[in-house]
C-alpha positions in Angstrom: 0.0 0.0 0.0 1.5 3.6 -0.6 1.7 5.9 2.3 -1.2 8.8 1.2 0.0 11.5 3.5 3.7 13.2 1.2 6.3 14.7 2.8 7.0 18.2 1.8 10.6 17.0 0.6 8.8 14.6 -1.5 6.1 17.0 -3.4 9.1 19.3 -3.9 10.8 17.1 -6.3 8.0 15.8 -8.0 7.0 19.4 -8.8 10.5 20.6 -9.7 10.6 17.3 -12.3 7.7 18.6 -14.0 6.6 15.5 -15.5 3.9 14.1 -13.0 0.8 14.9 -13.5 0.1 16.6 -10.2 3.2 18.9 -10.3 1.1 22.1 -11.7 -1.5 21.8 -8.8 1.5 21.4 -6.0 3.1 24.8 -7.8 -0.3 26.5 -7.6 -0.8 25.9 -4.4 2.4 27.1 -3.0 2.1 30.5 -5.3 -1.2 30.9 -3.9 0.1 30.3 -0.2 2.5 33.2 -0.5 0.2 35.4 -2.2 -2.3 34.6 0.5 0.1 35.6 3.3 1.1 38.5 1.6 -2.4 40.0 1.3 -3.0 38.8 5.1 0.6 41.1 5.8 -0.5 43.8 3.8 -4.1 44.1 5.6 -3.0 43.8 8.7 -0.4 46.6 8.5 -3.1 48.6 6.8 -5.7 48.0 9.5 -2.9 48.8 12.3 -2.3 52.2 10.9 -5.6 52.8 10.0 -6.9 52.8 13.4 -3.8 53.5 15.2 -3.1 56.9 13.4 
């Protein structure tokens, strides 16, 4: 049986070989992570001087 749960180690190298299927997926979501936290940054430094100043 193959383990389901990945490590991140192993999704990393099957997205940098670009050949599986899932690879495009796996890169999304990691763009879409940082993007994410940068708009969650952004906001929250916004709202802090917002009601701060």
């Amino acid at each position: 049986m193959t383990d389901l749960v990945q490590t991140p180690k192993r999704l990393y190298r099957r997205a940098a070989r670009g050949k599986d299927d899932e690879s495009m997926p796996i890169v999304l979501g990691g763009v879409m992570l940082v993007v994410t936290l940068a708009v969650a940054i952004v906001l929250t430094l916004t709202f802090l001087v917002y009601f701060l100043v």
